[in-house]
N, CA, C and O atoms as a Tripos MOL2 file, in Angstrom:
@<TRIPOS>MOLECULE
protein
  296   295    74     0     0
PROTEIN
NO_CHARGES

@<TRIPOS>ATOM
      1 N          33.4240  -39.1920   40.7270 N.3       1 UNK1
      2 CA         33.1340  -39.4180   42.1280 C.3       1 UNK1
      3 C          32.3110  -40.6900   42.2180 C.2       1 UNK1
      4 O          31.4640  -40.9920   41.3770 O.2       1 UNK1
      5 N          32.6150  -41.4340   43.3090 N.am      2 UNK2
      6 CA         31.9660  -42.9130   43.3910 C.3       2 UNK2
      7 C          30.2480  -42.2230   44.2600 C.2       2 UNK2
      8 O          29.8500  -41.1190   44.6300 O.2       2 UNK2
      9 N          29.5130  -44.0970   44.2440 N.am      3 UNK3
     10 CA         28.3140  -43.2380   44.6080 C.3       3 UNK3
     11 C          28.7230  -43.0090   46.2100 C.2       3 UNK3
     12 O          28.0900  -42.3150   47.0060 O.2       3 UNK3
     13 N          29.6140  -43.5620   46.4110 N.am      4 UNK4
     14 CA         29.7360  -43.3500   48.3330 C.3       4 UNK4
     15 C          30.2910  -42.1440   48.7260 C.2       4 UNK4
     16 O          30.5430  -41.9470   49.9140 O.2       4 UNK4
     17 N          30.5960  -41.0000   47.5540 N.am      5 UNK5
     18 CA         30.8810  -39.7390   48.0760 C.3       5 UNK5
     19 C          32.7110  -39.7520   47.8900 C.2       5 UNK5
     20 O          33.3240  -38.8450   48.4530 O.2       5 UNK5
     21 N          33.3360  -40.5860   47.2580 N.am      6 UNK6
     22 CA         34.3870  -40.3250   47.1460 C.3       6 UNK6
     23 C          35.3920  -40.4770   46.2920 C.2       6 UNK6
     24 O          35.6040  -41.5920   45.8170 O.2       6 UNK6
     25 N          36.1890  -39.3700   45.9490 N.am      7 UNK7
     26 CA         36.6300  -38.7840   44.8010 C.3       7 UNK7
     27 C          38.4850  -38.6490   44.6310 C.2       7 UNK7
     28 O          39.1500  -37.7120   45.0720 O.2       7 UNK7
     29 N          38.9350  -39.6520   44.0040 N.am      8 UNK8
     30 CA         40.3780  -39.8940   44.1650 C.3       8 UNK8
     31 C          41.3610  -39.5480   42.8940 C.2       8 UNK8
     32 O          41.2730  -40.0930   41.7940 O.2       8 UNK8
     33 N          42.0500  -38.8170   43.1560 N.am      9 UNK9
     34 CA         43.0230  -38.2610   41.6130 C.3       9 UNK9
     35 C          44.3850  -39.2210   41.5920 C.2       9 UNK9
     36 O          44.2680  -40.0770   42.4690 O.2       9 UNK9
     37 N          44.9680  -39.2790   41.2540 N.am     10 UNK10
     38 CA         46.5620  -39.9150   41.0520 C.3      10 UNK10
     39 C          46.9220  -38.9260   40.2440 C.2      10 UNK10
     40 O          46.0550  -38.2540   39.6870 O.2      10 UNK10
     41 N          48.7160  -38.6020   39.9910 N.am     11 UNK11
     42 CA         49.1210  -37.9280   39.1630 C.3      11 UNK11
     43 C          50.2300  -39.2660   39.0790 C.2      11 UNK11
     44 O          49.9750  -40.3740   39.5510 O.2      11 UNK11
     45 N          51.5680  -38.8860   38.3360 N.am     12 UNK12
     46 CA         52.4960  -39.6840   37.9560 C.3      12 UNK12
     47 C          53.4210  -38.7760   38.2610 C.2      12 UNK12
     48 O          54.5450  -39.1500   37.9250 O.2      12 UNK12
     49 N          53.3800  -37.5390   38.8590 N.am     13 UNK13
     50 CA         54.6960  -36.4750   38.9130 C.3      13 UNK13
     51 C          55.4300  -36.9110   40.1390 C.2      13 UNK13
     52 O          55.2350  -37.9760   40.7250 O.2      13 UNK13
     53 N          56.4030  -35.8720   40.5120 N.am     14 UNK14
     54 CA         57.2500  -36.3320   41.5350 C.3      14 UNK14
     55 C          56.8260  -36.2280   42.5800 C.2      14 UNK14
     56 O          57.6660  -35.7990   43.3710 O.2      14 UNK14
     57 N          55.6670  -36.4630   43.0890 N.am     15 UNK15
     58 CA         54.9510  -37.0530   44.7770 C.3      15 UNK15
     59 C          54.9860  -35.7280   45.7810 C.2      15 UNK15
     60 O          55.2660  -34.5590   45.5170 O.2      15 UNK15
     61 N          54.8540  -35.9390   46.2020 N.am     16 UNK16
     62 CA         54.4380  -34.7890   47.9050 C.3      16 UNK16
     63 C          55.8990  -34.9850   48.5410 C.2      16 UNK16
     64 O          56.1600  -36.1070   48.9760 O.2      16 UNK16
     65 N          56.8320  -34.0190   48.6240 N.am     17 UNK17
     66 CA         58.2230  -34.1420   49.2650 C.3      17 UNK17
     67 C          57.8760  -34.2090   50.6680 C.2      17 UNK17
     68 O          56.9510  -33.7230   51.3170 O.2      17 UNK17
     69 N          58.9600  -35.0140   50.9910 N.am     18 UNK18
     70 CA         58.7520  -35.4440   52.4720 C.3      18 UNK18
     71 C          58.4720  -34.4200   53.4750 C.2      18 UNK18
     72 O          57.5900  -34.4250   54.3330 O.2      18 UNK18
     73 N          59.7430  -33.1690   53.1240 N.am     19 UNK19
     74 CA         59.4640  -32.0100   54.2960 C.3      19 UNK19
     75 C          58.1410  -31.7680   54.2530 C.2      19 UNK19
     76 O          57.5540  -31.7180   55.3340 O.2      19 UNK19
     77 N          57.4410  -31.5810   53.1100 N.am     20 UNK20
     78 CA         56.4840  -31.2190   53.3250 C.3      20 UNK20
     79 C          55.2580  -31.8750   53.4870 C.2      20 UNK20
     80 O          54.3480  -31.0630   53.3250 O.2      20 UNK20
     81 N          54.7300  -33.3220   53.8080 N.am     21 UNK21
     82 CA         54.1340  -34.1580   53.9770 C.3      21 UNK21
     83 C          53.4300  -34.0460   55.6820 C.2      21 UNK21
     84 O          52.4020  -34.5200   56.1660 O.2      21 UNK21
     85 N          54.4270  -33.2740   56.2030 N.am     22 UNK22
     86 CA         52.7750  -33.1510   57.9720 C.3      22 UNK22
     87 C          52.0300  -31.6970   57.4500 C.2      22 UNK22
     88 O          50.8300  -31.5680   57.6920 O.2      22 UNK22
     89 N          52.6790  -30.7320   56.8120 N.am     23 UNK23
     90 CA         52.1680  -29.4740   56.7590 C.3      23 UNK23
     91 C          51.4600  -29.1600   55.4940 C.2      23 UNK23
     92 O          51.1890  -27.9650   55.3670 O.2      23 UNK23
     93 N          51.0440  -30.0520   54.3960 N.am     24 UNK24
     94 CA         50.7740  -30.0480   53.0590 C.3      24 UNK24
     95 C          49.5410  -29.1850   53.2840 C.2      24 UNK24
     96 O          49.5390  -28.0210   52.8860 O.2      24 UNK24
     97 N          48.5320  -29.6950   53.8850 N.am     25 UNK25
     98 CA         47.2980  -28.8680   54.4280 C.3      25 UNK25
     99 C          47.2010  -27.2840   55.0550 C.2      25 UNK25
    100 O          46.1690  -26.6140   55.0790 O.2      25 UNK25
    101 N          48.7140  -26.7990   55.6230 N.am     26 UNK26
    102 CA         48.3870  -25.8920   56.5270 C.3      26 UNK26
    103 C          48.4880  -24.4870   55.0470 C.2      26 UNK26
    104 O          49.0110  -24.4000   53.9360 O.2      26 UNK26
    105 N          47.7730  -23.7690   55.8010 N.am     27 UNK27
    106 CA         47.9180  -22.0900   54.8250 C.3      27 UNK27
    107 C          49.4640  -22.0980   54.7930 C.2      27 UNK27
    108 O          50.3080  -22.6810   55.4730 O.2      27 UNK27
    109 N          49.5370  -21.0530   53.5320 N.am     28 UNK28
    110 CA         51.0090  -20.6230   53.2280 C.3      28 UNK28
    111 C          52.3040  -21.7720   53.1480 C.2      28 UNK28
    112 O          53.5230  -21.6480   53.2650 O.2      28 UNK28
    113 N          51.3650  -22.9950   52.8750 N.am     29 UNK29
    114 CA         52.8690  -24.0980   53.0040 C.3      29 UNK29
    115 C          53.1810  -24.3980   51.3790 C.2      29 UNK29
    116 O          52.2360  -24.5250   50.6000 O.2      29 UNK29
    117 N          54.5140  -24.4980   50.9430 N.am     30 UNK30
    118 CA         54.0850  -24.5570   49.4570 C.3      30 UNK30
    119 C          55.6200  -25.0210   49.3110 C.2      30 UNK30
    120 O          56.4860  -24.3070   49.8180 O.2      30 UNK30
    121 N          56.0000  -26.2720   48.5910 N.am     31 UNK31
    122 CA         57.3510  -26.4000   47.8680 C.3      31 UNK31
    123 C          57.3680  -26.4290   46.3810 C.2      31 UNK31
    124 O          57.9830  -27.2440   45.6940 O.2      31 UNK31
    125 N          56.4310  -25.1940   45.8510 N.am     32 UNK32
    126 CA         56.6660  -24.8720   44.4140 C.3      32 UNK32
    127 C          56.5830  -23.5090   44.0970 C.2      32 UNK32
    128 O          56.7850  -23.1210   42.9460 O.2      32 UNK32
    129 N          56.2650  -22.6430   45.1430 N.am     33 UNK33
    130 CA         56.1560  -21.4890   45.2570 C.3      33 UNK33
    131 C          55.1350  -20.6770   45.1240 C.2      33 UNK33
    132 O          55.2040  -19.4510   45.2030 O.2      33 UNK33
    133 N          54.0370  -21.3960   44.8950 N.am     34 UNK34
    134 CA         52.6580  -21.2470   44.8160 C.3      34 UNK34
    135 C          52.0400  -19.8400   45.9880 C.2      34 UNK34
    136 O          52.8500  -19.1030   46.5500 O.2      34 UNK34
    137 N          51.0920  -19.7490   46.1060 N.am     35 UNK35
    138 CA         50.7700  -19.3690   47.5920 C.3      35 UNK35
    139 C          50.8400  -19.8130   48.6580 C.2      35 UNK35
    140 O          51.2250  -19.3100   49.7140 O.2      35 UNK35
    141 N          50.2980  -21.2150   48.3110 N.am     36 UNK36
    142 CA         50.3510  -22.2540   49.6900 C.3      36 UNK36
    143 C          48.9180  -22.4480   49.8950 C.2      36 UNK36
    144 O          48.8100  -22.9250   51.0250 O.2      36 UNK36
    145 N          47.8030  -22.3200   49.3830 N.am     37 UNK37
    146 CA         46.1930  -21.7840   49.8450 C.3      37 UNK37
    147 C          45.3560  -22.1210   49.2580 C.2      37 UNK37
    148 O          44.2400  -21.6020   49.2770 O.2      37 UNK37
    149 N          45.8310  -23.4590   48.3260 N.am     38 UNK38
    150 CA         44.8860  -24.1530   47.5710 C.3      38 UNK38
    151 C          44.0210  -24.9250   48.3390 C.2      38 UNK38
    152 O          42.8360  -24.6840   48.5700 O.2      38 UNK38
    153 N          45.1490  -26.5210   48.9840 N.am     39 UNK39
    154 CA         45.0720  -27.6010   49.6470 C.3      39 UNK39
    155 C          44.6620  -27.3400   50.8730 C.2      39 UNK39
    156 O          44.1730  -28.2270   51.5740 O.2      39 UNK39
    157 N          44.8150  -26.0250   51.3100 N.am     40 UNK40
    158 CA         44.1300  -25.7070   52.7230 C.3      40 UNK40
    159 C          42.7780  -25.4580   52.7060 C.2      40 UNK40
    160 O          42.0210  -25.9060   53.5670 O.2      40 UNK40
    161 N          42.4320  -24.7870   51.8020 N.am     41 UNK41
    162 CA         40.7350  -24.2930   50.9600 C.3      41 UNK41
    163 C          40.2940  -25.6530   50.8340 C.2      41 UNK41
    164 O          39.2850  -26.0650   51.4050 O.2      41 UNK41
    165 N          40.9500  -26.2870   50.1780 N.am     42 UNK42
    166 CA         39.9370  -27.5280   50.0800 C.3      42 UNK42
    167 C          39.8670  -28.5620   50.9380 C.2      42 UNK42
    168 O          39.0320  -29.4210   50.6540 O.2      42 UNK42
    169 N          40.5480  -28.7270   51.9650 N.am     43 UNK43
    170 CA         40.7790  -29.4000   53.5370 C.3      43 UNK43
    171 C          39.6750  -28.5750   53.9710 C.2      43 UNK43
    172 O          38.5210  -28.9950   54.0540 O.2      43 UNK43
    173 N          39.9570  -27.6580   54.1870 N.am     44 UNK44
    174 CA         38.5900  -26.8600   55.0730 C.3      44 UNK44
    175 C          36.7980  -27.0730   54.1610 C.2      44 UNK44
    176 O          35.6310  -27.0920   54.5530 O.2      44 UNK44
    177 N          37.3530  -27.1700   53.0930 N.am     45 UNK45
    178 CA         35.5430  -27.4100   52.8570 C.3      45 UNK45
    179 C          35.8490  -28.7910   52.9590 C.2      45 UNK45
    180 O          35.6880  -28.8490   54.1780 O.2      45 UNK45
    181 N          36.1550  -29.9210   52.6530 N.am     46 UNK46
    182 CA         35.8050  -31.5420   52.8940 C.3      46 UNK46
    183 C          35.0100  -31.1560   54.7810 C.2      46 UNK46
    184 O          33.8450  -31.3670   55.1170 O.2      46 UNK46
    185 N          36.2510  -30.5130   55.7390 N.am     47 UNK47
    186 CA         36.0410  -30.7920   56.7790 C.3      47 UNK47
    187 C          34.0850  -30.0160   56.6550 C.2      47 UNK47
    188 O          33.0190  -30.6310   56.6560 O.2      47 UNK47
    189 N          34.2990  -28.8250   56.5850 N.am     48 UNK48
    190 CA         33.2850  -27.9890   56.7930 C.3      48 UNK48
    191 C          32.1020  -28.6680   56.3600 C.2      48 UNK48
    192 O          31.0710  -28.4430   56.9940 O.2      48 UNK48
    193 N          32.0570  -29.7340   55.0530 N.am     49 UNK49
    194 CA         30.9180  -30.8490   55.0610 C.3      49 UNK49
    195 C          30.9820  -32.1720   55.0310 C.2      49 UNK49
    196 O          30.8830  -32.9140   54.0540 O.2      49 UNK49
    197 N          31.2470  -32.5760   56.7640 N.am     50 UNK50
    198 CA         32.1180  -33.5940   57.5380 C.3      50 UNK50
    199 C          32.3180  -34.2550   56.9020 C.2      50 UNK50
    200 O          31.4940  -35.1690   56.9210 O.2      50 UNK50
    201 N          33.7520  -34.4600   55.5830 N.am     51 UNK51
    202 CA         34.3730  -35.1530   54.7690 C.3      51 UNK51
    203 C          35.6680  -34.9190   55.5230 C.2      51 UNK51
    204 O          35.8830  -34.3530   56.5950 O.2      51 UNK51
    205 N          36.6770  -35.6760   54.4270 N.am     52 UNK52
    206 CA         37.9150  -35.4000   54.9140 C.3      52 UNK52
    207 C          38.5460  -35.0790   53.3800 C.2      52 UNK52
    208 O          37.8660  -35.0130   52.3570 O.2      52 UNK52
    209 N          40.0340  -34.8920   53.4660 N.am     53 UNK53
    210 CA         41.1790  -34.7050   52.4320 C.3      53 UNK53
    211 C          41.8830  -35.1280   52.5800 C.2      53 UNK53
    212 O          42.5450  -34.5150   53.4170 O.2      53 UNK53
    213 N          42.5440  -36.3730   52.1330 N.am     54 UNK54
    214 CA         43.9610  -37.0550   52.2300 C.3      54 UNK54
    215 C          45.0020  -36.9820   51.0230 C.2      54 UNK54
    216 O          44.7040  -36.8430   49.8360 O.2      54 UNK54
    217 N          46.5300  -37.1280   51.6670 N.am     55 UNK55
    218 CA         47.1050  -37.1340   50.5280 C.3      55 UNK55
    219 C          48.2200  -38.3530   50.8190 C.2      55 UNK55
    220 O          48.7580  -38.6100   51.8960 O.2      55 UNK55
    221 N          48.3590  -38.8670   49.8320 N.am     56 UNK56
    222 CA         49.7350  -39.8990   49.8420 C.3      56 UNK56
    223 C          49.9530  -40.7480   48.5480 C.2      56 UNK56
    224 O          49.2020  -40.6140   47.5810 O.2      56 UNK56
    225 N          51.0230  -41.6480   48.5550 N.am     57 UNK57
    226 CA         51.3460  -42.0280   47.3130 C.3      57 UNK57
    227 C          50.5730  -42.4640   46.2720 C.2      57 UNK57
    228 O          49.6890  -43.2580   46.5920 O.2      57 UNK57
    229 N          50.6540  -42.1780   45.1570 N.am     58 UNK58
    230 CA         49.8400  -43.1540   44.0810 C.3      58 UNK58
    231 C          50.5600  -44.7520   43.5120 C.2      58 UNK58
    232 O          51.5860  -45.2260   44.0010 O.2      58 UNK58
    233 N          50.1580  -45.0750   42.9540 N.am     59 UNK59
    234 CA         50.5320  -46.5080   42.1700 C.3      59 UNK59
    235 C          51.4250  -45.8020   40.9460 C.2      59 UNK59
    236 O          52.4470  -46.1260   40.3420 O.2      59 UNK59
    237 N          50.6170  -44.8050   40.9010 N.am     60 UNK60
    238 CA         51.3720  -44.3240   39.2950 C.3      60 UNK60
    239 C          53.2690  -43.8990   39.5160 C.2      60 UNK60
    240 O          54.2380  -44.1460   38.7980 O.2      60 UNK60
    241 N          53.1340  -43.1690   40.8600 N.am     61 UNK61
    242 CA         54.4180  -42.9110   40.9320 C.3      61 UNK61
    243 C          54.4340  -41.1970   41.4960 C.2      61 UNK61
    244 O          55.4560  -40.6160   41.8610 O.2      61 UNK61
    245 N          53.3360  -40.7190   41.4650 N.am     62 UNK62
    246 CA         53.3260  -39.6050   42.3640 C.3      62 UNK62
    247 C          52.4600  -39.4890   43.6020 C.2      62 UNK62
    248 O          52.6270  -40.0280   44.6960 O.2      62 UNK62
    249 N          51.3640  -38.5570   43.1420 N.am     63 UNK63
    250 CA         50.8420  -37.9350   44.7430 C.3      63 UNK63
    251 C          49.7410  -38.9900   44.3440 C.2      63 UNK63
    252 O          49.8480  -39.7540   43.3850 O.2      63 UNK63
    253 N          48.3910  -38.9150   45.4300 N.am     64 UNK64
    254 CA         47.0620  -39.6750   45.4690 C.3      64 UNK64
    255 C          46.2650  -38.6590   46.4910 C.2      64 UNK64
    256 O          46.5900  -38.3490   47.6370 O.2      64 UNK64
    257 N          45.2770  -38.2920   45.8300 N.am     65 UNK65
    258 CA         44.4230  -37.1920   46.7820 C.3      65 UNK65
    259 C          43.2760  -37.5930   46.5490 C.2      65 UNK65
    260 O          42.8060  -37.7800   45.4270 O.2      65 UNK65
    261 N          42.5230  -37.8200   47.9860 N.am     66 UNK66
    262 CA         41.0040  -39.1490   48.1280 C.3      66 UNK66
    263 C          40.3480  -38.0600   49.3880 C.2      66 UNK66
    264 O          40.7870  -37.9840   50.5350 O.2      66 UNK66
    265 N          39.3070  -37.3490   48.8750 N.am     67 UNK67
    266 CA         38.5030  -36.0700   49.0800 C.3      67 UNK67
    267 C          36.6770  -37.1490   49.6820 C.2      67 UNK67
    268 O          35.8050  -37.3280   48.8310 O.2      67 UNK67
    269 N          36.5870  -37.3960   50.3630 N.am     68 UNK68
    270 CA         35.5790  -38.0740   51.1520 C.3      68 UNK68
    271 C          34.7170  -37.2990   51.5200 C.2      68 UNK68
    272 O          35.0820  -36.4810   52.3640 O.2      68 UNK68
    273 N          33.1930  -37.2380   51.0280 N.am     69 UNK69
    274 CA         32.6570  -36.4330   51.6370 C.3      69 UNK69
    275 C          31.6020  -37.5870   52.0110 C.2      69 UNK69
    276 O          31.7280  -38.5460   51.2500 O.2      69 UNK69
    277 N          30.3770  -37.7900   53.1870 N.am     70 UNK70
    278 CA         29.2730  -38.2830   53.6180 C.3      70 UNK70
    279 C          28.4240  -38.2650   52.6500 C.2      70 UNK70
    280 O          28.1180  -37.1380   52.2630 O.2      70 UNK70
    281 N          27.7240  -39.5320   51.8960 N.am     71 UNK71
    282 CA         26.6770  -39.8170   50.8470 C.3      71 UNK71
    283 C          25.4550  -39.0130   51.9450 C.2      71 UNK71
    284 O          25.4700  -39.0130   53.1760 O.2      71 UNK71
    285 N          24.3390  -38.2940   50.9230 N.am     72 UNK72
    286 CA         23.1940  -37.8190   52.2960 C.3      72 UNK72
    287 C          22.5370  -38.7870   51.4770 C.2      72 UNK72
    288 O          22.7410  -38.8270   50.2640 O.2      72 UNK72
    289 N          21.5250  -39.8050   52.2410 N.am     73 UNK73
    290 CA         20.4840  -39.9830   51.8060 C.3      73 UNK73
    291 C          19.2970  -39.1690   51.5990 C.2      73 UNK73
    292 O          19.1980  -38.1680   52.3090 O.2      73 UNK73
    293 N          18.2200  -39.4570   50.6110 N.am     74 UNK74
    294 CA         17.3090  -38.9540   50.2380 C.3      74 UNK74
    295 C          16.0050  -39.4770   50.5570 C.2      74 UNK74
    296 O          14.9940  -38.9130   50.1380 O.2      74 UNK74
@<TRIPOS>BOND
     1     1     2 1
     2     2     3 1
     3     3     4 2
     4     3     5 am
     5     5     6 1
     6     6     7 1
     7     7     8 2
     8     7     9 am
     9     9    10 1
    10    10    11 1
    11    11    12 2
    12    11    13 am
    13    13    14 1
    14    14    15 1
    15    15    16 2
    16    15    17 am
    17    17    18 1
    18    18    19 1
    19    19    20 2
    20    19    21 am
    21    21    22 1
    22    22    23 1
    23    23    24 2
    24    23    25 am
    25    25    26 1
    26    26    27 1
    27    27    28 2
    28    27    29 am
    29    29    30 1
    30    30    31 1
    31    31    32 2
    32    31    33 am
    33    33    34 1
    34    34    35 1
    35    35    36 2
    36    35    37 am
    37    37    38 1
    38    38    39 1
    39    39    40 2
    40    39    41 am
    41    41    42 1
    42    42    43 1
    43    43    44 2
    44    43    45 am
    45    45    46 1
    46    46    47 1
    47    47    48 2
    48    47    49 am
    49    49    50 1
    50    50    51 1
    51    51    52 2
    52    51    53 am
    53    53    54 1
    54    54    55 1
    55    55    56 2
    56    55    57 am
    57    57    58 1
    58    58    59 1
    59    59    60 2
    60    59    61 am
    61    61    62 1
    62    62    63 1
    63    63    64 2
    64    63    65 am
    65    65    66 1
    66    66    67 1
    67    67    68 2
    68    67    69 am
    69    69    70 1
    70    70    71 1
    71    71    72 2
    72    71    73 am
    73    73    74 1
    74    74    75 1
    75    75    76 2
    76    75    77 am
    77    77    78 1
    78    78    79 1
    79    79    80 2
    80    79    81 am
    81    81    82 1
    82    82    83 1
    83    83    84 2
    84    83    85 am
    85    85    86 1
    86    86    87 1
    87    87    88 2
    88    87    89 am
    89    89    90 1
    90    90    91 1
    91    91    92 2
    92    91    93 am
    93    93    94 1
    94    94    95 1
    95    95    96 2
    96    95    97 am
    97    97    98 1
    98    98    99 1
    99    99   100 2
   100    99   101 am
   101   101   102 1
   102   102   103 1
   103   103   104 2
   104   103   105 am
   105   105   106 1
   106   106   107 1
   107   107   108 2
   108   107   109 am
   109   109   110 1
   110   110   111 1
   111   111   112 2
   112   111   113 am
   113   113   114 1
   114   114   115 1
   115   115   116 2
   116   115   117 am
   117   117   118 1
   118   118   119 1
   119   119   120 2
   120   119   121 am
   121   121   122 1
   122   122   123 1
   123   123   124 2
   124   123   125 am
   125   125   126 1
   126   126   127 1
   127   127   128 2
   128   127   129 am
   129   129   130 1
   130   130   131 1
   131   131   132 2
   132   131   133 am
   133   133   134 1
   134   134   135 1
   135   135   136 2
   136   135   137 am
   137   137   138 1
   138   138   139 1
   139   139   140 2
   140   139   141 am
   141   141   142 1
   142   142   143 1
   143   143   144 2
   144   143   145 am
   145   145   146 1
   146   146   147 1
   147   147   148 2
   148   147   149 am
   149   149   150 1
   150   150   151 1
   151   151   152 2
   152   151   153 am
   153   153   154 1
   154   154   155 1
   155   155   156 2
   156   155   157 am
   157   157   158 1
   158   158   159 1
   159   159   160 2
   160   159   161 am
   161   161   162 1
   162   162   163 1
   163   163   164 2
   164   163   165 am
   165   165   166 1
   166   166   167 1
   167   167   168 2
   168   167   169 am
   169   169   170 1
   170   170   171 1
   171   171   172 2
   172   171   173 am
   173   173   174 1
   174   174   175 1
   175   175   176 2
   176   175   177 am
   177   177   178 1
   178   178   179 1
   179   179   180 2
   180   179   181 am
   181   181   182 1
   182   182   183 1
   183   183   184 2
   184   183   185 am
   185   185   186 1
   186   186   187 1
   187   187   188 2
   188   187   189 am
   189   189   190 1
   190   190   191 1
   191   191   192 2
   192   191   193 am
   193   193   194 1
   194   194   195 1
   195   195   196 2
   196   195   197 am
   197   197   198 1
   198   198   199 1
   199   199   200 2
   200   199   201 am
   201   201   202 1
   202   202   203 1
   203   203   204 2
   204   203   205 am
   205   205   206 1
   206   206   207 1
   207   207   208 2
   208   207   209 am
   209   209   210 1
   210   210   211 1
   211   211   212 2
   212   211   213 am
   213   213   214 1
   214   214   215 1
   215   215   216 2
   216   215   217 am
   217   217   218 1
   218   218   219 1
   219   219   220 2
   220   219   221 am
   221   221   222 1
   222   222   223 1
   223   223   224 2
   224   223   225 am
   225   225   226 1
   226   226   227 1
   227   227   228 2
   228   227   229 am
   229   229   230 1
   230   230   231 1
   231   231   232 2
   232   231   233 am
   233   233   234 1
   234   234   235 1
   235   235   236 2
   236   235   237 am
   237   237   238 1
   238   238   239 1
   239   239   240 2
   240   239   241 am
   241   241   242 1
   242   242   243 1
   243   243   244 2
   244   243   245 am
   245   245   246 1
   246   246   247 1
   247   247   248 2
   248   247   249 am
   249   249   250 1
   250   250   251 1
   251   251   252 2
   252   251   253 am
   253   253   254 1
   254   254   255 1
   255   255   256 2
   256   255   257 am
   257   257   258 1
   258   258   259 1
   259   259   260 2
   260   259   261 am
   261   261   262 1
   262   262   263 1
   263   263   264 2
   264   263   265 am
   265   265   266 1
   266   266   267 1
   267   267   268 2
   268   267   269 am
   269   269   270 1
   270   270   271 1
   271   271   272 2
   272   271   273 am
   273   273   274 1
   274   274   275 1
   275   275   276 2
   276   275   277 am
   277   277   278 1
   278   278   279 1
   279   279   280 2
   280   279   281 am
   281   281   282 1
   282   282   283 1
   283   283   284 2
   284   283   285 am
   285   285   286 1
   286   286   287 1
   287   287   288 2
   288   287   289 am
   289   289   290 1
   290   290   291 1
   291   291   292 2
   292   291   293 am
   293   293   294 1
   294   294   295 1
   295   295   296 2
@<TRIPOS>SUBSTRUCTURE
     1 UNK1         2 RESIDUE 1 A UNK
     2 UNK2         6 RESIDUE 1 A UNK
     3 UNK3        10 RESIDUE 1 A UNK
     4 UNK4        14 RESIDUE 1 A UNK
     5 UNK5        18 RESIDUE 1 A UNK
     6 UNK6        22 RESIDUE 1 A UNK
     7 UNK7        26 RESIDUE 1 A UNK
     8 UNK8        30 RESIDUE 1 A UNK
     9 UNK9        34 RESIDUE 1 A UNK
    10 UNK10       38 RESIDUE 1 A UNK
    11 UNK11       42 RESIDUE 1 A UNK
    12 UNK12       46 RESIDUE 1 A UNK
    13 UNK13       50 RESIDUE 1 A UNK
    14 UNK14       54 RESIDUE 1 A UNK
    15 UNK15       58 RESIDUE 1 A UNK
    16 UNK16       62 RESIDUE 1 A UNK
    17 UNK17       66 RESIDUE 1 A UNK
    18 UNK18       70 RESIDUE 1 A UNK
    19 UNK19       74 RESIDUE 1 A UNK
    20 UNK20       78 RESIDUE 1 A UNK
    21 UNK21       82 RESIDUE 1 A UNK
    22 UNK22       86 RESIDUE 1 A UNK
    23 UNK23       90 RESIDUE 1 A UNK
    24 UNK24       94 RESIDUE 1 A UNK
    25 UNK25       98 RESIDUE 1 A UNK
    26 UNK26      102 RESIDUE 1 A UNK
    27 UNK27      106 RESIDUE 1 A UNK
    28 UNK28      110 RESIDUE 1 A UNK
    29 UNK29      114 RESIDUE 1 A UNK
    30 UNK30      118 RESIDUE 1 A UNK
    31 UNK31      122 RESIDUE 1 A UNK
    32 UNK32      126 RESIDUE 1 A UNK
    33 UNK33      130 RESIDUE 1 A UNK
    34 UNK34      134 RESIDUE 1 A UNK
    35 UNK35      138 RESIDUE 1 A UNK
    36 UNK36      142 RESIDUE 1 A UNK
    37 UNK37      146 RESIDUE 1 A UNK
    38 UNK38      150 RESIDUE 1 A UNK
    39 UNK39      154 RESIDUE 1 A UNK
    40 UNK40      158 RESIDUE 1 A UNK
    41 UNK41      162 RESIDUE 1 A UNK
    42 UNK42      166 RESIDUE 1 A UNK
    43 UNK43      170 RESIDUE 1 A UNK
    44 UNK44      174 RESIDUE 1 A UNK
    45 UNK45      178 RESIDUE 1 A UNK
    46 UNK46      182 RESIDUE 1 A UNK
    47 UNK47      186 RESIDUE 1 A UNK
    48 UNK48      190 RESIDUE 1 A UNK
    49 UNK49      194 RESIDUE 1 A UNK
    50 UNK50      198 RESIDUE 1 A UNK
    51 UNK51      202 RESIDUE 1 A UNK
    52 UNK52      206 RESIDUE 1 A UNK
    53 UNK53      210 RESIDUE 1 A UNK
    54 UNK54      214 RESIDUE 1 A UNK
    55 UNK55      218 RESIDUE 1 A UNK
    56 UNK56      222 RESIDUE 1 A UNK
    57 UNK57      226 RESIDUE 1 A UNK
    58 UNK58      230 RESIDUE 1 A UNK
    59 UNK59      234 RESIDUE 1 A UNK
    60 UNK60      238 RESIDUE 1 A UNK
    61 UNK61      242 RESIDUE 1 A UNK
    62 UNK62      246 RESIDUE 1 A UNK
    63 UNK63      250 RESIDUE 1 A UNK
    64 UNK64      254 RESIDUE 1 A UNK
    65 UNK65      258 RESIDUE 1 A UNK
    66 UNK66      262 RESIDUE 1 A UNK
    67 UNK67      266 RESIDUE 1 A UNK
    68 UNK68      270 RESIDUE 1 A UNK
    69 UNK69      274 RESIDUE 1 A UNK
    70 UNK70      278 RESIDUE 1 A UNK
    71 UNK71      282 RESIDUE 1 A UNK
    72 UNK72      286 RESIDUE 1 A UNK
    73 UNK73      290 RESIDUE 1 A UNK
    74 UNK74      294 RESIDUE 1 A UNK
């Protein structure tokens, strides 16, 4: 994690499929058969400590997930 609070993964796998790219965040959405209730858990805490969760392409060739949360000063 950088010191400004934000924390970015890349993978190299086959990316975030399109269908599922507006709903990636919502409960129960899943194109691997998962639950669906990961990416929503962790959308809701970024939000819950006014951060955010984004997802979109990497350089590498798959997904890119950049998890922002507010540096607090001390």
């Amino acid at each position: 994690m950088s010191a400004d609070g934000t924390l970015t993964v890349d993978d190299a796998g086959p990316g975030i499929p399109a269908e599922l790219a507006g709903s990636l965040f919502e409960r129960f959405r899943s194109g691997s058969g998962s639950t669906g209730l990961g990416l929503s858990i962790a959308s809701w805490v970024a939000h819950t400590h006014d951060g955010t969760l984004t997802a979109g392409t990497s350089p590498r060739g798959g997904a890119r997930f950049t998890l922002r949360l507010p540096a607090h000063r001390r």
